[in-house]
N, C-alpha and C positions, 0 to 999 in steps of 0.2 A: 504493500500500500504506500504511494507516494506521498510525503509530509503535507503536500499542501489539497491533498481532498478534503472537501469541507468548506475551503476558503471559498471567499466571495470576492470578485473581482468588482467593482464601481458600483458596491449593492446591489446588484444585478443576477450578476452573474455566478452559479455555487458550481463550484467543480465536484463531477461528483467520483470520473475511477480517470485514471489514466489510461488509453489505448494505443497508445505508440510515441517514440522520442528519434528524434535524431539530433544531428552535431549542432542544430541551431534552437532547436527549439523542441520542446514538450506537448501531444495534444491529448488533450480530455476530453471527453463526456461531462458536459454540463447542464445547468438547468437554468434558461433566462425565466426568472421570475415575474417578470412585467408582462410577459405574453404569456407564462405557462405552457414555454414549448421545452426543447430538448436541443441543443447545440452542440456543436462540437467547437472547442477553442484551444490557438494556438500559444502556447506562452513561450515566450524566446527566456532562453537561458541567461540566467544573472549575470555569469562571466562575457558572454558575449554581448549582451548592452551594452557593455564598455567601450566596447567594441565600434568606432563610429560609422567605417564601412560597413560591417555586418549591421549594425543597425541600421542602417540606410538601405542595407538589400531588404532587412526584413520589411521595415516601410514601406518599398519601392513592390513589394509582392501583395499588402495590403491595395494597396493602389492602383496596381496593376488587374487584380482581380474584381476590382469594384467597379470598373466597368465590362466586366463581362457579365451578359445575362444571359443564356443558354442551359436549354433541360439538360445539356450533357454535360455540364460544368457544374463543379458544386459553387453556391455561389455563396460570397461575402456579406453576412448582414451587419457586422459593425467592427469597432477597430477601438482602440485604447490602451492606455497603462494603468500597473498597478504597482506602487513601490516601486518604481523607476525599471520596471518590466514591460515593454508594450507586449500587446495581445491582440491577437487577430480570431470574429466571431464566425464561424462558417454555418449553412448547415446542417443538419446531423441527418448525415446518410445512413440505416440500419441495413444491413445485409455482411459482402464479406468483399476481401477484393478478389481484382483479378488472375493475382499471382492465387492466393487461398484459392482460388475456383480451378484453378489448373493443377495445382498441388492436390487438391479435393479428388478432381474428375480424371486427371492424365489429358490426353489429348480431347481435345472436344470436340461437336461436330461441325461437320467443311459450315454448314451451313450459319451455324450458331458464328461459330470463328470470324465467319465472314460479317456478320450483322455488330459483331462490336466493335469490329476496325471500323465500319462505317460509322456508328456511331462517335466513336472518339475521331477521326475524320470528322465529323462533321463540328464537332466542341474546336479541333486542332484550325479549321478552316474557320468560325467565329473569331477564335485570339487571334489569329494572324491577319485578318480584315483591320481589326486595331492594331495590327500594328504591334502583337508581345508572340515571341517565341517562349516556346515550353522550356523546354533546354531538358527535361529530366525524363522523355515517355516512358515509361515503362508497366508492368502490370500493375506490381504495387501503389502506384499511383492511380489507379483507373478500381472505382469501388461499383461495386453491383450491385442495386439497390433491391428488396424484397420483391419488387415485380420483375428483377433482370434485365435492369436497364443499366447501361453504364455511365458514370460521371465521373470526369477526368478531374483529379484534384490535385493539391501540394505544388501550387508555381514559386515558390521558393527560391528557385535560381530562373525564374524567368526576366528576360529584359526586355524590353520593347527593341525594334530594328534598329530606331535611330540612335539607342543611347550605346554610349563609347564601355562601359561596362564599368566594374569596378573591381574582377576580378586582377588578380597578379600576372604579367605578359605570360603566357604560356602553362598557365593551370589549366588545368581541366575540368568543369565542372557536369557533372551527370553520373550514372553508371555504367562502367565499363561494357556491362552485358548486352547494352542497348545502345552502345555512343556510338555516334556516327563517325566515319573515319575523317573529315577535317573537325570534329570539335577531338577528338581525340588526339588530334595533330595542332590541338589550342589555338584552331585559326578563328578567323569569324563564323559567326555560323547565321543561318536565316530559315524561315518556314522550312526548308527542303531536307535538314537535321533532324526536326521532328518527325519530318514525314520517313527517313530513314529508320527511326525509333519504333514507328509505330508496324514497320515491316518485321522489325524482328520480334513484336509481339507479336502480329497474329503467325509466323513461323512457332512461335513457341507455342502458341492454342493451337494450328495445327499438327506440332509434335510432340509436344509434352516436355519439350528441352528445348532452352536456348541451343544457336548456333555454334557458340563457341567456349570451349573451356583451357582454362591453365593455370598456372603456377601460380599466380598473381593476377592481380589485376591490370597492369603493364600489359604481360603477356595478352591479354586476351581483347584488348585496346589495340593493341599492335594487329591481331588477327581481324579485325575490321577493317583496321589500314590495308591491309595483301593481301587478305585472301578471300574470296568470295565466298558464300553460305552455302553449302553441303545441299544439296537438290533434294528440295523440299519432296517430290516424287516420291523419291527414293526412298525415304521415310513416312512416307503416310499416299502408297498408291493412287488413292480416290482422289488424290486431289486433281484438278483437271487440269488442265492445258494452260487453260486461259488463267486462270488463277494463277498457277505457277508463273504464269508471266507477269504477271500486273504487281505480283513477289518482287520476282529478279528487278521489277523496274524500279518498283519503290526501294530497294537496296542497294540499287546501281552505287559505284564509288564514282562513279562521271556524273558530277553534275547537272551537263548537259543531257544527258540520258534518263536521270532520277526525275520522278515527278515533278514538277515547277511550280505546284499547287494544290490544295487539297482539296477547291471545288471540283478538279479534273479527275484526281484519286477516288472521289465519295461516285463519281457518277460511272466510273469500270467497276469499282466492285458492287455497286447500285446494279449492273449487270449482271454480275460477274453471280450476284445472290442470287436474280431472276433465272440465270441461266441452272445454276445448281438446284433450287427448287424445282425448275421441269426437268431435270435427270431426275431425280430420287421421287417427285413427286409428294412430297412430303416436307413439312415444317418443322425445326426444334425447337426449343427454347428463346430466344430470347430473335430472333427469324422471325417467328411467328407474327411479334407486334411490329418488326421492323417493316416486312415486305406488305403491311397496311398506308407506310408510307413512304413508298415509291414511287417514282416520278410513273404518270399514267403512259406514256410512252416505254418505258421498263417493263411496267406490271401486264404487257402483251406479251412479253415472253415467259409472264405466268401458265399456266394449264389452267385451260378454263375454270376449271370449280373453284381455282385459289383466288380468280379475280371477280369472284360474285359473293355476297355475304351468308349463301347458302348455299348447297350442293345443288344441281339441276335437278336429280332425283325426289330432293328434298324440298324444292320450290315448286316441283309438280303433285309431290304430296298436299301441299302447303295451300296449294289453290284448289286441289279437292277440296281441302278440309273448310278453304274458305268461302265454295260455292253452297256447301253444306249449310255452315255457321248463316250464310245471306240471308238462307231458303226459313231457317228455323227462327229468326229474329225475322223476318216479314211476317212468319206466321203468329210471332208472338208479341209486334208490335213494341218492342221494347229494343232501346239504342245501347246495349252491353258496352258499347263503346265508351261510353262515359262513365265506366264503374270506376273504382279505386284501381290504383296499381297496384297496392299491397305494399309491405314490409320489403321482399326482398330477399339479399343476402347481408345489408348492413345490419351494423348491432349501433343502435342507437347508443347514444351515451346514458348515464345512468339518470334517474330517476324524468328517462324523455322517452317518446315511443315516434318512431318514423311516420310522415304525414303522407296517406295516399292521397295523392292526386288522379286527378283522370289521364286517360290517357291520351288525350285530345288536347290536354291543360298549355305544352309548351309553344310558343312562339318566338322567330325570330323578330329583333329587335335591330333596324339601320333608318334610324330617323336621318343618316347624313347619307345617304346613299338612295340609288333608285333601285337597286337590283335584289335587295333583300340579303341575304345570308342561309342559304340552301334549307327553304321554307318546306320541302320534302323531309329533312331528316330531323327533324324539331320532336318528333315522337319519340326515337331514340335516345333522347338525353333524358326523358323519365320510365323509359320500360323496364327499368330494373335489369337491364342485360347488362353488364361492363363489357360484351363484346359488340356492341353496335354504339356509334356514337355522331353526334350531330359537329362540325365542322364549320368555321366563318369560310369565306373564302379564302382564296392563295391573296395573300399581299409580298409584290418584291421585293425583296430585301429585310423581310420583316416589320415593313414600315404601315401601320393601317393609312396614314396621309389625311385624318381624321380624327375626332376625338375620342372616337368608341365606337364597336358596335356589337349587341349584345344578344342572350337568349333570354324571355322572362317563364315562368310559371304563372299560373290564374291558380290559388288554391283556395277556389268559391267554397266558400261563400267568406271565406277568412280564417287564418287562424296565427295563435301568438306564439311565432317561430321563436326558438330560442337559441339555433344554430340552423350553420346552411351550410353542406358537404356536396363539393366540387370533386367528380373524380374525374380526371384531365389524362391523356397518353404525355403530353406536356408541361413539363415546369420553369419557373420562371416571367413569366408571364403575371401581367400585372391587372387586376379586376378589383372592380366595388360592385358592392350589393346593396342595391336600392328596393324600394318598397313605394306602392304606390296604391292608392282604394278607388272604388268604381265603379260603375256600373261597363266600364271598360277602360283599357288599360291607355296612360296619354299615351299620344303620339310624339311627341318631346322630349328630349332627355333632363329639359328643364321641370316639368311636372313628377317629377321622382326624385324623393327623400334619401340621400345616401348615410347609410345606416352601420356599413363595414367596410373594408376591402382590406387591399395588400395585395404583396407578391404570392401566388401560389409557387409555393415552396416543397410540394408533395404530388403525388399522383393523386391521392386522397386529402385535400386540403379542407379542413371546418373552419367558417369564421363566425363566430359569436353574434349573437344578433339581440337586440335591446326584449324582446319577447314581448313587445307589442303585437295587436293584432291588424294583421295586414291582408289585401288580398293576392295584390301581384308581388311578387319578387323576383327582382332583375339581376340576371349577371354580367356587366359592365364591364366590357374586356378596352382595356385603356392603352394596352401594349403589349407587344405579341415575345418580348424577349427575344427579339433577334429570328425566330421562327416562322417557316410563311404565313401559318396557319395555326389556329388552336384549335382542339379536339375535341370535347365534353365528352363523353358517355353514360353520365350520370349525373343531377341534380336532385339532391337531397335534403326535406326539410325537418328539423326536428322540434318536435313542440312538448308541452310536458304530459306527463300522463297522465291519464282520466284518473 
């Protein structure tokens, strides 16, 4: 047990276990008081504050991270000292990392393998748009959260392109295992280093071993300088063709030949996934949710059943069974359509019980726009599925170019919400939740009361709500996190129990 669990950083903050240290710094599991969430916080080592450069890198990683906002990145929610200690608040991702999941599983599958390159690809291509190299990729660094998604953390030795560094001429700063051969040659390095790093991770998800070992760490530094990676083939057959190339390319030691980008990198193995899904015909792990967000051009070299939300088989059952349901509600005069959804699979928090809605209840919401926000899938964000989910449109760049636009609930006739549960495929993304009465919902975004919001921080994010009673409640999507699109799959209200 580490001396300082228990402490409290700026009354806020209580540490509650230690989960990992390195040469700069100490991070905890803690508990921010104010929100009543769970965090993780980085505490820099007493001897190195002293330290003016190391304290200026640690600073410069606070800073450097707080403008990233991406679901694949863990992101920074605050920064401080304590006793002449700065600290940095992240946060707290529950699951294990990457390296643990490989140490866990041995080699994993082509398919999985490939979905979390792309994802941290797609984190590696955010930092780099602003302008900050990773400088450290590696598993350990890359945490898989309880739904199996990845988030790249620890920019620690990260610098932006334009800054001159503040390392010593010819240090080295990374791990061996995964250094690119000019940062291990202590030259400059730029996006194309990481994207190096991030080739001998998924070599290692697809074999269960780094490419290179020896004596030292030198040694094995030196072997990314000369020698090229042992053919991935050769050690894990299945892999394909095309894969192995898009490997050898991303590790190329030519520069000119290595990736020059990681928007170009996410869109071959964006491929490279589709193509592997129609060999095998089947989805793993953490694939599954990925290849839902595939460029629509990609998702044709799906097999058909993977690019529909239902089997064919199962969608000709589905409209028997729905000619049937027609025939027996005309006879019975009665619109089943409007019943409750039910409970569900969430567990309300305690002493609340989940609110049915109808199923007809949700509406998109773009008072600033003409086209709506895909007014078909508005059902899905209250059916109680978490595998169907309603979507705004693509915005480029991640930019809405707008102030909002949103999906509401009607839970007619009223009732006194006391929390409201967001489950999102995406985090980081920023929403308020407004409430508004009626005999219909405004048309305005100015006629609705905003009552919560925040970053969605979770795939399952709650935000507190005054437990007035209301009858619409809006989710007010203000900023997409760098993302084209946000997801919903569910909206959830909870009111107290009878």
């Amino acid at each position: 047990m580490s001396a300082l669990e228990g402490m409290q950083l700026s009354g806020r903050y209580r540490l509650d276990a230690q989960v990992g240290t390195g040469g700069m710094s100490t991070v905890y599991r803690a508990f921010d008081s104010t929100l009543e969430r769970r965090v993780a916080i980085k505490l820099m080592h007493r001897d190195i504050a002293a330290d003016s450069d190391q304290l200026e890198r640690f600073r410069r990683e606070a800073r450097s991270v707080a403008r990233l906002s991406h679901p694949h990145i863990v992101g920074v929610i605050d920064a401080g000292e304590e006793d002449g200690r700065p600290y940095i608040v992240f946060e707290y991702v529950e699951g294990e990392t990457l390296k643990d999941r490989i140490r866990r599983l041995g080699r994993l599958p082509v398919d999985e393998a490939i979905a979390y390159a792309i994802e941290i690809a797609r984190a590696l291509g955010a930092a780099h748009a602003r302008g900050i190299v990773h400088r450290d990729v590696k598993p350990q660094n890359v945490l898989v959260d309880e739904e199996g998604s990845a988030k790249v953390t620890d920019f620690g030795i990260a610098r932006t392109m334009d800054d001159s560094g503040l390392t010593a001429e010819g240090r080295v700063l990374g791990t061996t295992d995964y250094v690119s051969p000019e940062q291990a040659l202590g030259h400059d390095v730029n996006g194309q280093s990481d994207l190096y790093s991030l080739g001998v991770v998924l070599y290692e998800m697809l074999t269960g071993d780094v490419p290179f070992h020896g004596e030292n760490q030198v040694s094995v530094a030196m072997k990314h300088v000369r020698e090229d990676l042992p053919d991935v083939q050769r050690r894990r057959p299945d892999v394909s063709a095309g894969l192995a190339a898009i490997l050898e390319r991303m590790t190329s030691k030519d520069l000119k030949r290595r990736y020059s980008d990681a928007l170009t990198l996410q869109a071959d193995l964006e491929e490279a996934l589709a193509i592997e899904l129609n060999r095998t015909g089947r989805s793993t792990g953490e694939a599954t949710a990925v290849l839902r967000t595939l460029p629509d051009q990609t998702k044709r070299r799906l097999p058909l059943r993977m690019r529909r939300r239902v089997p064919i088989l199962a969608l000709v059952a589905l409209v028997a069974a729905a000619v049937g349901v027609t025939a027996f509600l005309a006879k019975e005069g009665v619109d089943r359509t409007q019943r409750g959804t039910g409970q569900g699979t969430v567990n309300p928090p305690p002493s609340t019980r989940v609110v049915s809605v109808k199923r007809t209840s949700a509406t998109d919401f773009d008072p600033l726009g003409s086209d709506g926000e895909h007014a078909d899938e508005t059902p899905l964000a209250v059916d109680k599925d978490p595998g169907t989910s309603w979507s705004t449109e693509g915005y480029q760049g991640g930019n809405l170019g707008k102030d909002g636009v949103g999906i509401y609930v009607d839970a007619d006739p009223g009732v006194d919400a006391r929390s409201i549960e967001i489950d999102s495929a995406e985090t980081g993304w920023e929403a308020e939740v407004r409430v508004a009465d009626g005999d219909e919902a405004p048309e305005e975004i100015d006629g609705w009361e905003r009552v919560a919001g925040g970053t969605v921080e979770s795939k399952r994010q709650r935000f507190r709500l005054p437990g007035e009673r209301h009858r619409y409640y809006l989710v007010w999507i203000t900023g997409l996190g760098g993302a084209e699109r946000v997801r919903i799959s569910e909206i959830t209200l909870f009111a107290p129990r009878a």
